[in-house]
C-alpha positions as CSV (number, residue, x, y, z in Angstrom):
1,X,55.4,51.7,33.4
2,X,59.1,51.6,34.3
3,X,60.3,49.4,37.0
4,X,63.0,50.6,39.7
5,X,66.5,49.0,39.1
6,X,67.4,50.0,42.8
7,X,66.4,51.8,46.0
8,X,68.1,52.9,48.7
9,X,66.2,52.5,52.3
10,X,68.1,53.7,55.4
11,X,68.1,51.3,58.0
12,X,68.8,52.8,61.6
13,X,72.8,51.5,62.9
14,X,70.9,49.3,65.3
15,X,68.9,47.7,62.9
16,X,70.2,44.2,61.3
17,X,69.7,43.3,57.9
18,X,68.4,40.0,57.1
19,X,70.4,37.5,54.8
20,X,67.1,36.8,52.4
21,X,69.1,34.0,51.0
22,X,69.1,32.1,54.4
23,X,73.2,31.7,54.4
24,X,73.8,33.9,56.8
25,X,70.6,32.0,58.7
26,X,72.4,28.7,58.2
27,X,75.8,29.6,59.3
28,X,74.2,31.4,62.9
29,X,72.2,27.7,63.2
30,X,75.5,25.8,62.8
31,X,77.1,28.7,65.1
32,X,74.8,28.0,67.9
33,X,74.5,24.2,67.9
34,X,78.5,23.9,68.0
35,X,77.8,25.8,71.8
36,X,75.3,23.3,73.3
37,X,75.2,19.5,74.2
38,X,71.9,19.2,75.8
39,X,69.5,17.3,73.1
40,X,66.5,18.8,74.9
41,X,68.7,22.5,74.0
42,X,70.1,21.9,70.3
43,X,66.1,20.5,69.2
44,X,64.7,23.8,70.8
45,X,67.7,25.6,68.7
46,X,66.6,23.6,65.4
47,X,63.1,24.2,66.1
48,X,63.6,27.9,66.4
49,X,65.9,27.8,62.8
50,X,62.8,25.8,61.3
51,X,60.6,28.3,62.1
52,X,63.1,31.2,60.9
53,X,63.9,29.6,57.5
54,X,60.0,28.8,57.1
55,X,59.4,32.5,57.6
56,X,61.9,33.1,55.3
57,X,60.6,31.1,52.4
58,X,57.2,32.3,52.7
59,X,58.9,35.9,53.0
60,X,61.1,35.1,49.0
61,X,57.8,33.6,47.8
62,X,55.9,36.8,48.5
63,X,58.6,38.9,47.0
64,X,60.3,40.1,49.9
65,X,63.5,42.0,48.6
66,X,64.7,43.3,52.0
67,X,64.4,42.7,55.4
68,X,65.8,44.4,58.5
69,X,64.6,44.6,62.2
70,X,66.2,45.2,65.7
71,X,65.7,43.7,68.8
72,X,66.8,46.5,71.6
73,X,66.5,46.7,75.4
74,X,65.7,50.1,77.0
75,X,65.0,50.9,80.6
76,X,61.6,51.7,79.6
77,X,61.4,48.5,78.8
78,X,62.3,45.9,75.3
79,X,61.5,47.4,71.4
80,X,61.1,44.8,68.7
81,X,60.4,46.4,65.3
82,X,60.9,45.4,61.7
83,X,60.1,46.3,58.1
84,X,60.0,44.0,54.3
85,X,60.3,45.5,51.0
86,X,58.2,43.8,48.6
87,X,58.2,43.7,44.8
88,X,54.9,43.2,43.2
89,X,53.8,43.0,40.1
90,X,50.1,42.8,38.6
91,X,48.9,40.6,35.1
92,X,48.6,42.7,32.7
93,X,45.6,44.5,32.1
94,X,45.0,45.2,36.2
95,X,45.5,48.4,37.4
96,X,47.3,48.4,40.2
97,X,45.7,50.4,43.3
98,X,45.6,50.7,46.8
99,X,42.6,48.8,47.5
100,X,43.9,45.9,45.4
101,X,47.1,45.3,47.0
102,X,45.9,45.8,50.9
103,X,43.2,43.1,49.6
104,X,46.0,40.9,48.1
105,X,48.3,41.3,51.3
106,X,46.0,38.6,53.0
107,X,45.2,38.2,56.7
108,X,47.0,37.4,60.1
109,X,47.9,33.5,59.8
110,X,46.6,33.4,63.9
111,X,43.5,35.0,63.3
112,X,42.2,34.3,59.8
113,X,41.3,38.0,59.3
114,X,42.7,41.3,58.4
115,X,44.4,43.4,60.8
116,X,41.7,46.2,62.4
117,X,43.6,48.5,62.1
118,X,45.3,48.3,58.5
119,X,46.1,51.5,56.9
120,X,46.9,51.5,53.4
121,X,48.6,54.8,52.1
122,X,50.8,56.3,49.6
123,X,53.8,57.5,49.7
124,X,56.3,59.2,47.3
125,X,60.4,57.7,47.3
126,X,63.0,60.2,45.0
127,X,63.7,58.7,42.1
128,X,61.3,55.9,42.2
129,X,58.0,57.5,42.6
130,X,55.2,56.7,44.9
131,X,54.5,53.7,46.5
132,X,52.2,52.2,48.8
133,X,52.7,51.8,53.0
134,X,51.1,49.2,54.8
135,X,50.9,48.8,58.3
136,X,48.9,47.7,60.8
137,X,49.4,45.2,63.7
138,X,48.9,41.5,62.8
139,X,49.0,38.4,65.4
140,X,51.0,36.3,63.8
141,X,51.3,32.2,64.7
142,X,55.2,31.3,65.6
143,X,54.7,28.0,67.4
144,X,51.9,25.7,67.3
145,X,50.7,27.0,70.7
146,X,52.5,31.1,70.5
147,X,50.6,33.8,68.9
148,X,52.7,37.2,69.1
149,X,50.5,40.6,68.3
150,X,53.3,42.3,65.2
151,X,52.9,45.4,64.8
């Protein structure tokens, strides 16, 4: 089996990219605290940063190659949405299937179990071949009293 060199994703225009090497994460941080003088303010700020370069990590360690996501305010009312690319790779000898990676993608960090409504599926990419799609929505832990519903 071959592995892809590169892929191309299109991200809409009002999409941002994410900096998976935290610099650009670091430079916003120092950005922001240069604006505000209220203590009670700047450790909110650094608290919010914390949790952003934590999900960051964990993001690299699990093989994240891409991240992108948009925050955007309609009349209808606010749309958050985002989307990883992932790299995975399997020892040798495992064949690498569907079931196997849905099971390996773990379970919502609020609730301890898989997402109800997980779908795992296939789909095919030119000139890399098919690939699996996972979605579903997970409630995901962001403070140590905030759970927010991702889907």
């Amino acid at each position: 089996m071959s592995t892809a060199q590169r892929f191309l994703l299109d991200v809409p225009d009002l999409w941002g990219e994410v900096d998976m090497s935290g610099g650009a994460m670091a430079a916003a941080r120092a950005e922001a605290l240069s604006r505000i003088d209220d203590p009670v303010a700047r450790a909110q700020v650094n608290d919010m940063f914390r949790q952003g370069r934590d999900l960051l990590r964990s993001a690299r360690n699990h093989g994240a190659l891409l991240s992108a996501g948009t925050v955007t305010q309609y009349d209808e009312g606010l749309f958050m949405a985002y989307a990883m690319v992932f790299a995975v790779s399997t020892p040798d000898g495992v064949e690498l299937t569907l079931p196997l990676i849905s099971a390996q993608m773990g379970v919502a960090s609020a609730s301890g179990k898989a997402p109800k409504d997980r779908a795992v599926t296939s789909v095919r990419i030119p000139e890399v071949g098919t690939v699996a799609r996972v979605t579903g929505t997970e409630v995901t832990r962001v403070t140590a009293d905030i759970d927010v519903e991702l889907p």
